[in-house]
mmCIF file of the C-alpha atoms, coordinates in Angstrom:
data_MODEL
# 
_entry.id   MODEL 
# 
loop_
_atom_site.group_PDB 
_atom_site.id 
_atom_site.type_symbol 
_atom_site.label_atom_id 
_atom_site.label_alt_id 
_atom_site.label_comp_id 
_atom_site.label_asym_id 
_atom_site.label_entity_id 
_atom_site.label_seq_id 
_atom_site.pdbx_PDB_ins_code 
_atom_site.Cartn_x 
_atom_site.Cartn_y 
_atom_site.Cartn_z 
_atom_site.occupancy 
_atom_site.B_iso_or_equiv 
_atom_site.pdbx_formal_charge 
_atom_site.auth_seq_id 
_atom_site.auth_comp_id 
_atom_site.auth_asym_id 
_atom_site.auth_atom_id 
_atom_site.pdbx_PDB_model_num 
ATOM 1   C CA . UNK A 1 1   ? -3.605  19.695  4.003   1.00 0.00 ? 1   UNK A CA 1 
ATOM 2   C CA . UNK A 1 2   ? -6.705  20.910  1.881   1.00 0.00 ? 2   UNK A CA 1 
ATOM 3   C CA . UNK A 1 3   ? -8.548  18.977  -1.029  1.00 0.00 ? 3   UNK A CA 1 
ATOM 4   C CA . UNK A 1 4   ? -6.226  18.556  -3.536  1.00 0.00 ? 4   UNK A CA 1 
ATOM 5   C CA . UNK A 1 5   ? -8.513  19.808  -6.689  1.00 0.00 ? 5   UNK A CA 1 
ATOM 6   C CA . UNK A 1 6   ? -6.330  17.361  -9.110  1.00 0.00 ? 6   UNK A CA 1 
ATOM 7   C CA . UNK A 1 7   ? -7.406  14.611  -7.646  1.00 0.00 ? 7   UNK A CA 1 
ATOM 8   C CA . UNK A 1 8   ? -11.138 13.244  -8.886  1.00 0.00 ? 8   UNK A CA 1 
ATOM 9   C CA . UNK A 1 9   ? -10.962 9.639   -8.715  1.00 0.00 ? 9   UNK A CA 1 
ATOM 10  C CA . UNK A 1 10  ? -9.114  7.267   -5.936  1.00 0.00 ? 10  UNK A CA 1 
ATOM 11  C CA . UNK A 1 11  ? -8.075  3.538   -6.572  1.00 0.00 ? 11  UNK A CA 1 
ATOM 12  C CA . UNK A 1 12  ? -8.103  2.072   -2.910  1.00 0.00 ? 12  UNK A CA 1 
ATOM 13  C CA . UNK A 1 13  ? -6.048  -0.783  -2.626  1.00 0.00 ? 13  UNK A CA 1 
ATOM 14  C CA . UNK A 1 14  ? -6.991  -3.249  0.740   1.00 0.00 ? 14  UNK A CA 1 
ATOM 15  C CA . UNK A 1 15  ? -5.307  -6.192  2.135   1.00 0.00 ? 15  UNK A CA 1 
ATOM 16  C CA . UNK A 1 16  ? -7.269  -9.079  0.778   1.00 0.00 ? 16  UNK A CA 1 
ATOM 17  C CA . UNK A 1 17  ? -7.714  -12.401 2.765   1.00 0.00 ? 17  UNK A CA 1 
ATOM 18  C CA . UNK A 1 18  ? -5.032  -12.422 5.360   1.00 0.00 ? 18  UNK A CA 1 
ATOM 19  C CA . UNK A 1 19  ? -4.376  -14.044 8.905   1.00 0.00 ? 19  UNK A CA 1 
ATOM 20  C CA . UNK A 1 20  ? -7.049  -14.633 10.872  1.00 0.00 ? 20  UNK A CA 1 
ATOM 21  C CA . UNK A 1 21  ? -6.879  -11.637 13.626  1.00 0.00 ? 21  UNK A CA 1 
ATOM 22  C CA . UNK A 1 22  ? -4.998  -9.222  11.113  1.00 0.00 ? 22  UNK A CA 1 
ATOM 23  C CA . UNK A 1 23  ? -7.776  -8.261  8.601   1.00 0.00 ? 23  UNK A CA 1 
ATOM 24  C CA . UNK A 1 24  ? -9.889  -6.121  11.144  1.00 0.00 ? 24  UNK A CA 1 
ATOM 25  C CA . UNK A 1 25  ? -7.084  -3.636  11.444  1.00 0.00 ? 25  UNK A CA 1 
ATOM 26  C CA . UNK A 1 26  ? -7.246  -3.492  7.659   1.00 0.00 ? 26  UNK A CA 1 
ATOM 27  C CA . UNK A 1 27  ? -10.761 -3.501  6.851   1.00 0.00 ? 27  UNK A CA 1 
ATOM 28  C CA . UNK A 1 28  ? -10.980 -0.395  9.559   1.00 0.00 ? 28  UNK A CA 1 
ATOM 29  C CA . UNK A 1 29  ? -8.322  1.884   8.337   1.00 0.00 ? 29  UNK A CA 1 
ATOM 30  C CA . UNK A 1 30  ? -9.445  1.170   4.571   1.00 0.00 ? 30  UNK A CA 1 
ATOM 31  C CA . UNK A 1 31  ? -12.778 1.383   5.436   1.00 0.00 ? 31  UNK A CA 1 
ATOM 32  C CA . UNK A 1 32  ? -12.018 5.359   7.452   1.00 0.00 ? 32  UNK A CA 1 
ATOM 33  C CA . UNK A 1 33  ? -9.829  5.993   4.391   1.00 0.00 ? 33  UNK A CA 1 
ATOM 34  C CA . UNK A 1 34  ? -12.433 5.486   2.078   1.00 0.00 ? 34  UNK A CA 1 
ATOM 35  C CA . UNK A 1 35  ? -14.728 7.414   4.446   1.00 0.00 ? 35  UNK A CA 1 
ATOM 36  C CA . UNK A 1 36  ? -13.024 10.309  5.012   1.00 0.00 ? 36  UNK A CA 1 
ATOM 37  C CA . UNK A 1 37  ? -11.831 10.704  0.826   1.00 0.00 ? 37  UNK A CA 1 
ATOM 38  C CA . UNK A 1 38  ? -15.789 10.484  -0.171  1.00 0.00 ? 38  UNK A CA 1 
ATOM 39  C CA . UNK A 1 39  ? -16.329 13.052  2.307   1.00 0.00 ? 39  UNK A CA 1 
ATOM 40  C CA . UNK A 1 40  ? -14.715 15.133  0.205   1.00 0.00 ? 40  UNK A CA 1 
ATOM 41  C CA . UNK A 1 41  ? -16.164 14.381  -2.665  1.00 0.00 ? 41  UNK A CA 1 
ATOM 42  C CA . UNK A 1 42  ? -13.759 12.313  -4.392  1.00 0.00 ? 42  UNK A CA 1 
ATOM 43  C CA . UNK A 1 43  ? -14.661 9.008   -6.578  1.00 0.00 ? 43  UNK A CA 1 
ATOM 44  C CA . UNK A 1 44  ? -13.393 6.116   -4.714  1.00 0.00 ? 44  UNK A CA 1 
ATOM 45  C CA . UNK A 1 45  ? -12.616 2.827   -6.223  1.00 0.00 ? 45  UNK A CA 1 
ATOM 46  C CA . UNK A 1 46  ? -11.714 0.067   -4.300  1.00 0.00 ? 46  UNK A CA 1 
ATOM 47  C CA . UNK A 1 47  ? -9.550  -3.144  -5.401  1.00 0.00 ? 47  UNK A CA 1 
ATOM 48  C CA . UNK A 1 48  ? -10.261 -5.629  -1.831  1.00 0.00 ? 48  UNK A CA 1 
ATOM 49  C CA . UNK A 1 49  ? -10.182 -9.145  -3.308  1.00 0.00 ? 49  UNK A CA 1 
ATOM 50  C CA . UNK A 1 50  ? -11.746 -10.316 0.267   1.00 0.00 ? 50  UNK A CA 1 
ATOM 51  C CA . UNK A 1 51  ? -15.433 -10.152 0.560   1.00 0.00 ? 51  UNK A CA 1 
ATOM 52  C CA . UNK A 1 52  ? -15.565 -10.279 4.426   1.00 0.00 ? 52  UNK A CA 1 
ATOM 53  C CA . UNK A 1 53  ? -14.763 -6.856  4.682   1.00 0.00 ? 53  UNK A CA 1 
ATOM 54  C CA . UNK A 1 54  ? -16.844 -3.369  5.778   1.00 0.00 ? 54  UNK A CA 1 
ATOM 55  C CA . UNK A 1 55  ? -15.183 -2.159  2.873   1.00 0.00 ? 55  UNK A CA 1 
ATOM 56  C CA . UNK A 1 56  ? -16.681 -4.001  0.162   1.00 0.00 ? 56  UNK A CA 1 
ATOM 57  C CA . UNK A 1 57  ? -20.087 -3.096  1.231   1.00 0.00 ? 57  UNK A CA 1 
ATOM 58  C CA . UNK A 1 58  ? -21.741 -2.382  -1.552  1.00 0.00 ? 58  UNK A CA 1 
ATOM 59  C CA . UNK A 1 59  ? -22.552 1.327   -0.725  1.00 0.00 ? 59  UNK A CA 1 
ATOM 60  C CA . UNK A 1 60  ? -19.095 2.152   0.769   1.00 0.00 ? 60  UNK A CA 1 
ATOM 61  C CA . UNK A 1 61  ? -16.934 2.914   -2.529  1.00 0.00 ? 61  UNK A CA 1 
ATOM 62  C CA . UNK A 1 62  ? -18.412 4.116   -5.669  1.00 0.00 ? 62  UNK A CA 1 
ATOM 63  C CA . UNK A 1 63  ? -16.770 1.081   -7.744  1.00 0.00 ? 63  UNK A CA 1 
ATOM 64  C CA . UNK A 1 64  ? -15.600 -2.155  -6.018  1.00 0.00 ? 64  UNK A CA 1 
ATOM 65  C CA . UNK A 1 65  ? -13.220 -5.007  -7.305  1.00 0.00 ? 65  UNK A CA 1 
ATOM 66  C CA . UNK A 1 66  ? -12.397 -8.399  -5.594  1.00 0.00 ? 66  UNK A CA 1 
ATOM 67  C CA . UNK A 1 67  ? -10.138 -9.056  -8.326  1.00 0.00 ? 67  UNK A CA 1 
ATOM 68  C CA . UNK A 1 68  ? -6.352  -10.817 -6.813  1.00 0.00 ? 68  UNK A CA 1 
ATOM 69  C CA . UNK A 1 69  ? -3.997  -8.198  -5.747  1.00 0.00 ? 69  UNK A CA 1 
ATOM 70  C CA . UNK A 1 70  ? -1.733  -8.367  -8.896  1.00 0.00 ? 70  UNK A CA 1 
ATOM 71  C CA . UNK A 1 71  ? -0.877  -6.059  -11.685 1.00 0.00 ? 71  UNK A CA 1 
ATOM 72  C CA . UNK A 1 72  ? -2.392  -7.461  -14.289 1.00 0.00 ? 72  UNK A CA 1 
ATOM 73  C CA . UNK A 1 73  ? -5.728  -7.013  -12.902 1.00 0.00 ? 73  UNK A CA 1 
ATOM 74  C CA . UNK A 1 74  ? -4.853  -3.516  -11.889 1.00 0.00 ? 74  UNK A CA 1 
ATOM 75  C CA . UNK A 1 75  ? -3.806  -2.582  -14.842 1.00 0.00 ? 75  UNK A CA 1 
ATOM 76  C CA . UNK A 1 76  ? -7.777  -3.869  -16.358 1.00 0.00 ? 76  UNK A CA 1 
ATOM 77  C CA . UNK A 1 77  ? -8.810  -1.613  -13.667 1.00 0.00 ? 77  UNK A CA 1 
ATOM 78  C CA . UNK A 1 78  ? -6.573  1.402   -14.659 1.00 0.00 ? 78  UNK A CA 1 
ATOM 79  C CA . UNK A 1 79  ? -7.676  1.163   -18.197 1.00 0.00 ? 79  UNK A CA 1 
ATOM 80  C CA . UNK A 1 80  ? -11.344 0.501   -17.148 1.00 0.00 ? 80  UNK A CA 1 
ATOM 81  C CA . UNK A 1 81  ? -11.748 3.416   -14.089 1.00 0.00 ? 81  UNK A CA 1 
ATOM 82  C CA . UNK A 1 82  ? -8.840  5.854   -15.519 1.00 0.00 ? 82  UNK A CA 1 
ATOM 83  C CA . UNK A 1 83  ? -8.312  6.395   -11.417 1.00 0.00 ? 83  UNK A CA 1 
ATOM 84  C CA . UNK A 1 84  ? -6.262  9.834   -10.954 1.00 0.00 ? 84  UNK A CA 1 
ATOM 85  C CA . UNK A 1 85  ? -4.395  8.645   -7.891  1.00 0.00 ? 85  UNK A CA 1 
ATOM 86  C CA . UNK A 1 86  ? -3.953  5.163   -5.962  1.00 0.00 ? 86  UNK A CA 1 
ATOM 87  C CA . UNK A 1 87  ? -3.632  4.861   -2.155  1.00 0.00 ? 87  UNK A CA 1 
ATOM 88  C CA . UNK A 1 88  ? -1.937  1.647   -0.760  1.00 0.00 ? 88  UNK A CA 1 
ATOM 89  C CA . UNK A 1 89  ? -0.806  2.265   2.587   1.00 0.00 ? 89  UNK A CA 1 
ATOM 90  C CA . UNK A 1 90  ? -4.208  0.719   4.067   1.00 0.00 ? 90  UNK A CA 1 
ATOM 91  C CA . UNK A 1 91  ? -4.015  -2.912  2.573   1.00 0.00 ? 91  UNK A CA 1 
ATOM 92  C CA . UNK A 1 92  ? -0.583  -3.810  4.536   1.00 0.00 ? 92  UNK A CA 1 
ATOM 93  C CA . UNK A 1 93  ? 2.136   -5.502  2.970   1.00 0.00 ? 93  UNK A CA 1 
ATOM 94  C CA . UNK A 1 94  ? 0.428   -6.813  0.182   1.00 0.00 ? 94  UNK A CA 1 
ATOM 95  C CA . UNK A 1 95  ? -0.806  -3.481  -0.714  1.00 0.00 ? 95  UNK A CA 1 
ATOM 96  C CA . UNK A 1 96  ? 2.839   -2.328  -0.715  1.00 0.00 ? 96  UNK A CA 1 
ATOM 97  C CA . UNK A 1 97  ? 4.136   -4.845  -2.637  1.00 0.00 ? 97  UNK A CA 1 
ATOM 98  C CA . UNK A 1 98  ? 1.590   -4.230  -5.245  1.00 0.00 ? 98  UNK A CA 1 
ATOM 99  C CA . UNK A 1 99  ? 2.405   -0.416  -5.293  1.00 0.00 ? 99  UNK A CA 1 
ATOM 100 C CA . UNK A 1 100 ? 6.296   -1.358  -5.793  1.00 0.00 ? 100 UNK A CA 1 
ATOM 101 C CA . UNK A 1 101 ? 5.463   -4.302  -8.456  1.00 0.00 ? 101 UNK A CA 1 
ATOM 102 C CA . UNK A 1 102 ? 3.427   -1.489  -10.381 1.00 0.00 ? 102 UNK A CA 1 
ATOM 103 C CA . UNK A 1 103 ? 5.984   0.802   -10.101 1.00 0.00 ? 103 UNK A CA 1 
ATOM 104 C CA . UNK A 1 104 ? 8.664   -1.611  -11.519 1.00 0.00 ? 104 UNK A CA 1 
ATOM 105 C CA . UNK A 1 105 ? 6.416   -2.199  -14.558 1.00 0.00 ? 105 UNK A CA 1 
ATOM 106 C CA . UNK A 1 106 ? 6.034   0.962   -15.461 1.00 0.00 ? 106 UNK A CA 1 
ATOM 107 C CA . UNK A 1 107 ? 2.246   0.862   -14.974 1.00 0.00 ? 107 UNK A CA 1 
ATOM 108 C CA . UNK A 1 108 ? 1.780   4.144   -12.758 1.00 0.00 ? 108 UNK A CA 1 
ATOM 109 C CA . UNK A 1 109 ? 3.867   6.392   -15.272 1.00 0.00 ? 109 UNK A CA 1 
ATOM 110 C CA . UNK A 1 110 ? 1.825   4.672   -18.438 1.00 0.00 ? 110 UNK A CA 1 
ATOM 111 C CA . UNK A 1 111 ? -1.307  5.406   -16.406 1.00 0.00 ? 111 UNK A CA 1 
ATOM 112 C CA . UNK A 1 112 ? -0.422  8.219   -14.948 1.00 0.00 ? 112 UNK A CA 1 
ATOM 113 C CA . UNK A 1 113 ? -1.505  7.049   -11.576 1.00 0.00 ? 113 UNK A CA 1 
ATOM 114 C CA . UNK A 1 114 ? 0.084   9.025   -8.634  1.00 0.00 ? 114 UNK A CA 1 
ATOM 115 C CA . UNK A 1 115 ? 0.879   7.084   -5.710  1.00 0.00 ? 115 UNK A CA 1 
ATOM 116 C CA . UNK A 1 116 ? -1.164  9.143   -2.518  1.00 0.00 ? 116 UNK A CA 1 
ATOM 117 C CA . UNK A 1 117 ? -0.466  8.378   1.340   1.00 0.00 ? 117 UNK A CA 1 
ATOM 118 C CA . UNK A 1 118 ? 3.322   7.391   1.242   1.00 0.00 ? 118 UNK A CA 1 
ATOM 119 C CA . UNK A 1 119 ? 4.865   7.638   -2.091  1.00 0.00 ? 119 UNK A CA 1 
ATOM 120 C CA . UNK A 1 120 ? 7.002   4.555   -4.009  1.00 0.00 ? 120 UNK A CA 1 
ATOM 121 C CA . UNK A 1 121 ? 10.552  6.529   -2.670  1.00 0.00 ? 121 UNK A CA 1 
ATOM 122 C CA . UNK A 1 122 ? 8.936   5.736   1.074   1.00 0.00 ? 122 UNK A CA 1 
ATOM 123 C CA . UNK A 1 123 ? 8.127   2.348   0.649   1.00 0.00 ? 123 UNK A CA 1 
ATOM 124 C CA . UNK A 1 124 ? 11.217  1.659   -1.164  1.00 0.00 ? 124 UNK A CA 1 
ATOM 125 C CA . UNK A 1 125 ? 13.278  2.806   1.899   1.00 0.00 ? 125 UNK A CA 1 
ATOM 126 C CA . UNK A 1 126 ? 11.020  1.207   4.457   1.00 0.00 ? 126 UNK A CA 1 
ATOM 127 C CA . UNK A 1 127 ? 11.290  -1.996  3.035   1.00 0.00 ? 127 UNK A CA 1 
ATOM 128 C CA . UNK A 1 128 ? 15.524  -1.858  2.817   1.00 0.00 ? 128 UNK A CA 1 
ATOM 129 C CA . UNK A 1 129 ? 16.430  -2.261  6.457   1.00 0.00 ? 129 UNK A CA 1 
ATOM 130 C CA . UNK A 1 130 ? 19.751  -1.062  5.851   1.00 0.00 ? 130 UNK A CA 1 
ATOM 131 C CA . UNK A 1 131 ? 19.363  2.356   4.109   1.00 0.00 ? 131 UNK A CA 1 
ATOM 132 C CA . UNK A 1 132 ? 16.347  2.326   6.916   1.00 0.00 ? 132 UNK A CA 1 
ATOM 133 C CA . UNK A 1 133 ? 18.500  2.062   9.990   1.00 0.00 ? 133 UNK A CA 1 
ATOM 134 C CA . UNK A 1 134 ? 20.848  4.425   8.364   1.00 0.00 ? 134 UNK A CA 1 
ATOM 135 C CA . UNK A 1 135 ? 18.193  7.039   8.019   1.00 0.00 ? 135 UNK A CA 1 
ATOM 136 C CA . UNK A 1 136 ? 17.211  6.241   11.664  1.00 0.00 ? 136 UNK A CA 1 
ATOM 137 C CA . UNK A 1 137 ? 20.779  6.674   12.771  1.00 0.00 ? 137 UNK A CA 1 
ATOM 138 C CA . UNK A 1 138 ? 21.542  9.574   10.722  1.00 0.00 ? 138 UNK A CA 1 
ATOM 139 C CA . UNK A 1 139 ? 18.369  11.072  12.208  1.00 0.00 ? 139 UNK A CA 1 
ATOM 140 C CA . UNK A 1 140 ? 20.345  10.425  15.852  1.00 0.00 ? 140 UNK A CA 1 
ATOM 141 C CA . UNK A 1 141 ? 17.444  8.104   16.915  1.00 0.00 ? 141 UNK A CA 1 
ATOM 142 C CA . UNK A 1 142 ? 18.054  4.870   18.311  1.00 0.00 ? 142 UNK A CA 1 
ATOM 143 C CA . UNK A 1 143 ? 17.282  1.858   16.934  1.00 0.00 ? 143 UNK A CA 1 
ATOM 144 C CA . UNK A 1 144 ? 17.829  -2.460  17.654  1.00 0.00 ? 144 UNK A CA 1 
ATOM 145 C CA . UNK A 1 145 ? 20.806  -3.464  17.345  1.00 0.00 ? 145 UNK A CA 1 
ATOM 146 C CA . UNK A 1 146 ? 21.108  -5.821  13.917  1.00 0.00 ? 146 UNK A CA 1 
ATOM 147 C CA . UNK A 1 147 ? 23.386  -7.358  11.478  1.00 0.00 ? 147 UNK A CA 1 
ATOM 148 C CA . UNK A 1 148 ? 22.763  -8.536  7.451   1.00 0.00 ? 148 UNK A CA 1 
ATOM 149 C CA . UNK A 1 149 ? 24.740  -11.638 7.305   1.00 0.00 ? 149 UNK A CA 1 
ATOM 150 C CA . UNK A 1 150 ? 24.640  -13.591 3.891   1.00 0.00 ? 150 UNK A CA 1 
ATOM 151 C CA . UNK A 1 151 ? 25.104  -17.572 5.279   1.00 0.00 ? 151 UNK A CA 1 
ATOM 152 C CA . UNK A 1 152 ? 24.112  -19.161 8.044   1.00 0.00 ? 152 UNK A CA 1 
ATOM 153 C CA . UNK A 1 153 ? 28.060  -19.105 9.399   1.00 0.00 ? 153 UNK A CA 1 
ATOM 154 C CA . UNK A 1 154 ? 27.749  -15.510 9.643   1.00 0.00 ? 154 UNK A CA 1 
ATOM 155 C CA . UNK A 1 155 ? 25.082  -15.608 11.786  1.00 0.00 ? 155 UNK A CA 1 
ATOM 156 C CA . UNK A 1 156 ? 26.240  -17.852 14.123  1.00 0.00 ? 156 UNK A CA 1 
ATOM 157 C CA . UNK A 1 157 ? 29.531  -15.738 14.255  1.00 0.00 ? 157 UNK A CA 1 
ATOM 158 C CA . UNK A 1 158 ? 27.341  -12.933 15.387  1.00 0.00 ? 158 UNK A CA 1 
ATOM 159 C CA . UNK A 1 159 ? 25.510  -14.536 18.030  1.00 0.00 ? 159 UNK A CA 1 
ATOM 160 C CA . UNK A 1 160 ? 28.081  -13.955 20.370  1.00 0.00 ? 160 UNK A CA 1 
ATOM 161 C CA . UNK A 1 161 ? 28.936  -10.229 19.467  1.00 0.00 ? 161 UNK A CA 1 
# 
């Protein structure tokens, strides 16, 4: 896939503080994401409310925040930056959440902010293990075997199955 000439300035989102032993995964993929997109010449903006990171050097993004991973403060950063596109698949499952939560709110339309790496209709399906394993299944792949139950009697019904 080329450089997308639409595309000027990138809101990175990373993981912020997280569980000792998880954040170096993070901080590398975020910090080779923002990398790569400078390479080709894009403006990158980064939102990493942990310090302790590679990517919040100073001279890795052009503009960095260490504002909390919520909307409000994205949404000070969308009117501040006027980013064209915002990339959260490199801050985890905080990152994601955020994406969805600004989705919800109507933020990335009002903005008009478009979700890079995977898109909100990806995340959305990810995160719903049932239309997931369907997709899995209807792809013929296998997959664990699981069961929703809704009480705590349901799932010891199902222990034995």
């Amino acid at each position: 896939m080329g450089k997308r000439e639409d595309l000027k300035r990138i809101l990175i989102v990373g993981s912020g503080p997280i569980v000792i032993g998880q954040a170096c995964e993070f901080d590398y993929s975020g910090t080779q994401a923002v990398k790569a997109l400078k390479e080709e010449g894009y403006e990158i903006i980064l939102l990493n409310p942990n310090p302790a990171t590679v990517m919040t050097t100073v001279s890795m993004a052009d503009h960095i925040y260490l504002d909390p991973l919520k909307i409000e403060y994205v949404e000070q950063i969308f009117q501040r930056e006027r980013p064209d596109a915002i990339l959260t698949t490199m801050g985890g499952q905080s990152s994601l959440n955020l994406a969805l939560e600004l989705d919800k709110a109507g933020l990335l339309e009002q903005y008009q902010v478009e979700v890079i790496g995977s898109s909100i209709e990806s995340i959305k399906l990810a995160e719903d293990r049932g239309a997931f394993k369907q997709v899995v299944a209807s792809l013929g792949l296998e997959s664990a075997q699981s069961f929703i139950v809704h009480s705590v009697e349901e799932g010891l019904s199902l222990l034995n199955t």
